[in-house]
N, C-alpha and C positions, 0 to 999 in steps of 0.2 A: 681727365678721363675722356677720352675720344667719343662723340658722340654719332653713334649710329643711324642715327636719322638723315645724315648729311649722304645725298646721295650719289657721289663722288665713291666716298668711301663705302657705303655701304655694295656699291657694284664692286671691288675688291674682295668684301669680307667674304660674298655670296660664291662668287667666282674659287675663293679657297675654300668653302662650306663643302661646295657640287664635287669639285675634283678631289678633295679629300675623302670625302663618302663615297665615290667611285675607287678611290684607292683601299678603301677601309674594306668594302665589298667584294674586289678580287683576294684582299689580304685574308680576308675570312676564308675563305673557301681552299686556297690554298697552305693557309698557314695550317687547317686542319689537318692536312695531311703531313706537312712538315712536323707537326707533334706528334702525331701517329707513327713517323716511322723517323722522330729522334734525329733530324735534318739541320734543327737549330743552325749548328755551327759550317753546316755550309751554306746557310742562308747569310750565315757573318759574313764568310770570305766571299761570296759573291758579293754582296753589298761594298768591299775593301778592292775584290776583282776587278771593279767596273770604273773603281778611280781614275786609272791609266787614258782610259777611253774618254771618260765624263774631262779630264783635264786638256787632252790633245783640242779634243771638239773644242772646249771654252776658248785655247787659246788661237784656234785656228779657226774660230767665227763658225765652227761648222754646226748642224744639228745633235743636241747634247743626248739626246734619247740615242742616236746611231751610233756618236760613240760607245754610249754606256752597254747597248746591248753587242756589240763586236766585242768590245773588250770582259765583259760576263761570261758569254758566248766561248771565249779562247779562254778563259780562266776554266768553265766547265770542262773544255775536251784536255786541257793540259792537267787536270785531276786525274780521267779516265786514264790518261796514257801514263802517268807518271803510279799509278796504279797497278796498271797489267805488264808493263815494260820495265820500269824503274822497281817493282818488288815492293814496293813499300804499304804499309798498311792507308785505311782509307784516310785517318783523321792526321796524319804525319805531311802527306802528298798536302792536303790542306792547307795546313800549318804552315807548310813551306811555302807553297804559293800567294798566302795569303799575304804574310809581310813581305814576298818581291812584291807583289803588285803595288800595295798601301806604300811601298818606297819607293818604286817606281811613280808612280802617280804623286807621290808630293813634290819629285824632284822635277817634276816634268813642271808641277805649278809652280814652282820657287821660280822657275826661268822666265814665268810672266809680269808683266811691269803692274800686275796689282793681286800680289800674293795673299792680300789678308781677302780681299771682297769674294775671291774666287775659291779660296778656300774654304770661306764661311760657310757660301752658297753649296759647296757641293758635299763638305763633312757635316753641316746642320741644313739644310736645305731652304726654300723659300717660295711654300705655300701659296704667299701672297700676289706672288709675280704670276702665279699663273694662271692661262691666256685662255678666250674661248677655245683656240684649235688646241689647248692642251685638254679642256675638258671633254671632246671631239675623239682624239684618243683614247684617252682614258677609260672613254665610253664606249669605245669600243676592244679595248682591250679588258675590262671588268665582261663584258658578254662573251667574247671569244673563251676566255678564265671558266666562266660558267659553263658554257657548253664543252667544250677538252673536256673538264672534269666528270660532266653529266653523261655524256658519250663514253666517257673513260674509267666509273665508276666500277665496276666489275672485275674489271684488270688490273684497278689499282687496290682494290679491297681484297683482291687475292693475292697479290703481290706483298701487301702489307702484314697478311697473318704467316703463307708459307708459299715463297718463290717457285718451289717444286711441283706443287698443286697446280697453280697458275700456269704451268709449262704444261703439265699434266691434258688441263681443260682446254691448251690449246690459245691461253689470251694474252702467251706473247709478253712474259715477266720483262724480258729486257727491252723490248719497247715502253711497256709500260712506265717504265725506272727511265726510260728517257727522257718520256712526255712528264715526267712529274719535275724531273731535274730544270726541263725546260719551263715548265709551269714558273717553278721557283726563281731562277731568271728574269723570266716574264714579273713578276711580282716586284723584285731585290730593284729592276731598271725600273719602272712604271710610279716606283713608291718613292725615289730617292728625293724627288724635287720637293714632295710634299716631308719628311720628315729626316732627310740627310743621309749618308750611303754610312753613317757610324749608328744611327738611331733608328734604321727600317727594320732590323729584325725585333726592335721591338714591337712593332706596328705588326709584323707579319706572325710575331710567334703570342705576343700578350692574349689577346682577345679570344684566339683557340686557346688560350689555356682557362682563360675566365668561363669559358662558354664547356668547357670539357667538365667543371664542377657539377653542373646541371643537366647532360644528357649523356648519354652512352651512345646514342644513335648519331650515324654521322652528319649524313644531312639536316640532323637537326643542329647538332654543332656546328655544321659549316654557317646556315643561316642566321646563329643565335653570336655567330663570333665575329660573321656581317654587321648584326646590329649594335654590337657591343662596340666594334669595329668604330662605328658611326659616330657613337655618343663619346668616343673617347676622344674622334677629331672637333664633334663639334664643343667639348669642352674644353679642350684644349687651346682651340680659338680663339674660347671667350676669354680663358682665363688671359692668354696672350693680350689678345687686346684691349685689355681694361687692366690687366696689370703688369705692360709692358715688356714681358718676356718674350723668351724665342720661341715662333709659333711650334717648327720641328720639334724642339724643344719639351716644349709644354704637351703636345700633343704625344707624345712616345712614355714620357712621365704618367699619362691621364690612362694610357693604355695597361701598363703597368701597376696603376695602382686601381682601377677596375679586376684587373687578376688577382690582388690582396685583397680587396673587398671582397668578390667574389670566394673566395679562400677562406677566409674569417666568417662569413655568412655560414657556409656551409658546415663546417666545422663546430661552430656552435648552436647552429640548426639540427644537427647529426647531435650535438650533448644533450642540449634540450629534451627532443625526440625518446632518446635514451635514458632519459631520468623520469621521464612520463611514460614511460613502459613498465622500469621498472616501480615505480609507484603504483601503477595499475595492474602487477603482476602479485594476486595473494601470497601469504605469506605459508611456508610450507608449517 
């Protein structure tokens, strides 16, 4: 059992603690709205998007965030156009794109002289490798997430119930649908190091689902699926490193079975509830 006190190690574990609670926290705040407006699955195919990009950079020594957001970046606009150009409905254009890219991007790794390391690292990701300048971004990419959103609240809450409205009031639906698209980008690149470009959307979709049990309100969801967000990495961590599994791994599992818990809670909180009503409701 690795002992944590050793402070070698423990500057690693802290370093994956900060950057995954920074990822946990943009993931909150956007994954909100990803459930709200039923995003999920283009949160997968960017996540599968960014392959291409994340594997060019690995093999070309170059910055792995740059690739991943060009290559997300051309997966988004090649949706849009194959959308209004190509006739095709939203989730087909997806579809398609999703497996060029996820085959594009593995053939690209195959052509590198250490196809299992590089693939690990970018389909399950590796938390622990990362560096202060990543927590540096991260930290500033979790506040930039925050503010878009906070500034962009209004546009985006009218956009989400009726596009027409929102054109109506003047706030600009297909920018809105931009900046959100871009949001999710922003999230799918920023999360992949910490829980792998196969297991982000569970990071970005679990935690708003866990947090959606408990409030209606959004901003309260967004903050509550932050913190849910938090505790899923840092259990995920632990369980990782005391009982040897993959941190990505464990962490996207932990997220996931917070939204069952959270699920299961409520559920038999709501029967509870119900049967203590009816027990306190006289008999006619």
């Amino acid at each position: 059992m690795p002992d944590l006190l050793e402070p070698f190690q423990l500057e690693f574990f802290q370093r994956a603690a900060v950057g995954g609670a920074l990822v946990a926290v943009l993931c909150g705040v956007v994954g909100t709205w990803v459930v709200i407006r039923s995003m999920a699955f283009l949160g997968e195919a960017l996540a599968h998007g960014m392959l291409p990009g994340v594997a060019v950079a690995t093999v070309a020594g170059l910055p792995v965030v740059l690739g991943a957001a060009v290559s997300a970046g051309l997966m988004s606009l090649a949706v849009s156009l194959l959308q209004r150009r190509g006739r095709l409905s939203y989730d087909t254009s997806i579809a398609l794109l999703f497996v060029a890219m996820l085959a594009l991007g593995v053939i690209v790794i195959s052509h590198s002289g250490s196809f299992a390391t590089d693939a690990t690292a970018i389909l399950f990701g590796d938390i622990l490798a990362i560096s202060d300048a990543d927590v540096r971004f991260l930290a500033g990419a979790a506040l930039g997430t925050v503010l878009a959103a906070a500034l962009a609240h209004r546009a985006l809450l009218a956009l989400a119930f009726d596009p027409r409205v929102a054109a109506v009031l003047g706030l600009r639906p297909a920018l809105a649908q931009g900046l959100l698209v871009g949001l999710v980008t922003l999230a799918v690149v920023v999360s992949y190091q910490a829980v792998g470009s196969l297991l982000v959307v569970g990071l970005l979709v679990a935690p708003a689902v866990a947090a959606s049990q408990w409030t209606q309100r959004i901003p309260t969801t967004m903050v509550l699926a932050a913190v849910l967000g938090v505790v899923a990495v840092l259990v995920g961590l632990l369980v990782s490193w005391f009982g040897a599994t993959a941190a990505g791994s464990s962490i996207a599992l932990s997220a996931i079975g917070l939204a069952a818990l959270s699920w299961v809670v409520r559920v038999v909180g709501d029967a509870v509830l119900s049967a203590a009503r009816t027990r306190a409701t006289p008999a006619a």
